[in-house]
ZASESE-827092 format. One record per atom (N, C-alpha, C): x, y, z. Coordinates in steps of 0.05 Angstrom, whole numbers, padded with zeros to 5 digits, always signed. Layout:
<rs>
XYZ...
</rs>
This chain:
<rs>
+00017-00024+00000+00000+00000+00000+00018+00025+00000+00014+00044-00016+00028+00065-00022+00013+00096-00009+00029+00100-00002+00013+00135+00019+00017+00149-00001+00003+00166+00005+00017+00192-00011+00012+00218+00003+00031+00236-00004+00029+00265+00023+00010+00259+00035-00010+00271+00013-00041+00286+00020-00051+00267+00046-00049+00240+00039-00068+00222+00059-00046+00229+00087-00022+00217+00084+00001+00219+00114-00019+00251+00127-00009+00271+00122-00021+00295+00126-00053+00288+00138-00072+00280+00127-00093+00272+00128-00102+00253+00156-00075+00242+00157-00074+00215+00185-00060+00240+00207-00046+00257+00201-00033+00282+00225-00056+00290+00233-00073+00310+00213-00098+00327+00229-00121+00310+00232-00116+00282+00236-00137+00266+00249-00134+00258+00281-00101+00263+00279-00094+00253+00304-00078+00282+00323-00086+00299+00306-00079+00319+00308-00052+00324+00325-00022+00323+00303+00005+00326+00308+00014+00344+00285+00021+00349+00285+00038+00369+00262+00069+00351+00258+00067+00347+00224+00089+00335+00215+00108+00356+00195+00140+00354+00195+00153+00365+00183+00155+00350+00154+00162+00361+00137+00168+00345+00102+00187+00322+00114+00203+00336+00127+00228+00301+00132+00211+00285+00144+00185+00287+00169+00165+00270+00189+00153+00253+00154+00144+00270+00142+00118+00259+00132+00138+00234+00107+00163+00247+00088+00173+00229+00078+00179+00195+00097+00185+00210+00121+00197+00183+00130+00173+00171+00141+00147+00176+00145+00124+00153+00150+00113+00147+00123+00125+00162+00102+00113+00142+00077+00124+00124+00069+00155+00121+00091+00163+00091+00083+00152+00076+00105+00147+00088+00134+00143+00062+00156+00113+00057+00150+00102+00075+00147+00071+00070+00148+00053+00044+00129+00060+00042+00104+00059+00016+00097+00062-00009+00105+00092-00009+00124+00106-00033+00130+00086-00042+00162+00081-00013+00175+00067-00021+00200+00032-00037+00193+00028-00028+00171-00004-00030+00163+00000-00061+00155+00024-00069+00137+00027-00097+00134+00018-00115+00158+00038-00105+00185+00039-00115+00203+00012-00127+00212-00006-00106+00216-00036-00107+00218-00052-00122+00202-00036-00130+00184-00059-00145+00165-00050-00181+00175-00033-00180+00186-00027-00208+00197-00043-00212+00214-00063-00198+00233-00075-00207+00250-00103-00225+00244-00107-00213+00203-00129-00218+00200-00133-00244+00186-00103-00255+00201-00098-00283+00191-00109-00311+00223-00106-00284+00237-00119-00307+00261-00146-00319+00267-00142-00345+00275-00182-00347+00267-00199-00340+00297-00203-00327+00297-00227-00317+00317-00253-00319+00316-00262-00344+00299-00291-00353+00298-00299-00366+00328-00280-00376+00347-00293-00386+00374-00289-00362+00396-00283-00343+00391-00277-00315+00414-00301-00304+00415-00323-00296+00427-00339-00274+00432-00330-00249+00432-00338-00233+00419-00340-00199+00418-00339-00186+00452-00310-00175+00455-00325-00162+00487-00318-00137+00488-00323-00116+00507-00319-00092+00501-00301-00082+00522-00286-00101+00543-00268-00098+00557-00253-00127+00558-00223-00128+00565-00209-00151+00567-00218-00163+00594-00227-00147+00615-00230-00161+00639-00256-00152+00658-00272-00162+00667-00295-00151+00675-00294-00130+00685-00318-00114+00687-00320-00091+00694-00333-00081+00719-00337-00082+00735-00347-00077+00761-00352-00046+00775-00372-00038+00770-00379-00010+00776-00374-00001+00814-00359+00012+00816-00345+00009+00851-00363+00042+00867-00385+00044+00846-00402+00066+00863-00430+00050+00875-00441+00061+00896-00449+00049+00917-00473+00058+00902-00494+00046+00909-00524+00046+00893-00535+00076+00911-00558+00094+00896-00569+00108+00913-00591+00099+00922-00589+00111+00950-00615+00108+00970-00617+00130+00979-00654+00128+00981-00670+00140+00983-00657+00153+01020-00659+00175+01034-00655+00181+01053-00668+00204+01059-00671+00207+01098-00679+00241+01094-00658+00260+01092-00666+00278+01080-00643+00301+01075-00634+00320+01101-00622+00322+01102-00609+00338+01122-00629+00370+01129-00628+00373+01154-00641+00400+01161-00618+00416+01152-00630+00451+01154-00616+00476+01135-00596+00478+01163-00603+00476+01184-00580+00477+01208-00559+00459+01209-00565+00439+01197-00541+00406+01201-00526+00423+01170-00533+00433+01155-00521+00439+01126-00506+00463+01130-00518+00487+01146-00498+00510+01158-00477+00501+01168-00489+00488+01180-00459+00478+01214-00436+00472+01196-00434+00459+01177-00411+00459+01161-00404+00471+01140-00416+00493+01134-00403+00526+01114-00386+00546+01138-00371+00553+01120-00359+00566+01132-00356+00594+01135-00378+00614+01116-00391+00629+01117-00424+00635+01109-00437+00643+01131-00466+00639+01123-00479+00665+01126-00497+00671+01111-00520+00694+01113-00539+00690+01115-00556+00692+01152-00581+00685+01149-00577+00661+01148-00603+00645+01130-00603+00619+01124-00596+00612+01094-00573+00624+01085-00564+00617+01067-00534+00614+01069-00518+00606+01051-00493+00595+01046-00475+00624+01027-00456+00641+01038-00450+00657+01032-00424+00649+01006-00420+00666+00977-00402+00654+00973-00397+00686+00962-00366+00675+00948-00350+00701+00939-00369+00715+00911-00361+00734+00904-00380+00748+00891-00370+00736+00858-00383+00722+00848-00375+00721+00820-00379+00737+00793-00400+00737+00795-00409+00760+00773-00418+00782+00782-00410+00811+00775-00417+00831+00785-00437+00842+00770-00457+00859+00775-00472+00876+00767-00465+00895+00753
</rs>
């Protein structure tokens, strides 16, 4: 399989790198030879493997939610560290 600029170039702002003329000549020689490589795999028979979408199970390590009562506005103050009233004071972000 033969590259040519336009495509090498074409594989940079896909993967978005910026190649020099010396980068891009010298992956129009490796780039073939690596793609060969790749086509050997499609010599292995994988008719008894199932399709999976990770190599090793996946196990979700967040704790399920439950339903609870919510905290009173006094249990929620007690730990701000500036308050107004019954509200939660913060720095001023957007000004008027």
């Amino acid at each position: 399989m033969d590259l040519d600029n336009t495509e090498i170039e074409h594989l940079a702002s896909l993967v978005r790198i910026t190649l020099s003329a010396v980068d891009i000549d010298t992956l129009k020689d490796q780039l073939p030879k690596i793609l060969e490589q790749f086509e050997l795999l499609n010599e292995v028979d994988t008719s008894d493997i199932s399709p999976t979408g990770h190599a090793v199970n996946v196990e979700s390590v967040m704790r399920q939610d439950e339903l609870r009562t919510p905290l009173s506005t006094d249990e929620v103050l007690s730990n701000v560290p500036n308050v107004l009233g019954d509200h939660i004071r913060v720095k001023t972000v957007l000004e008027e």
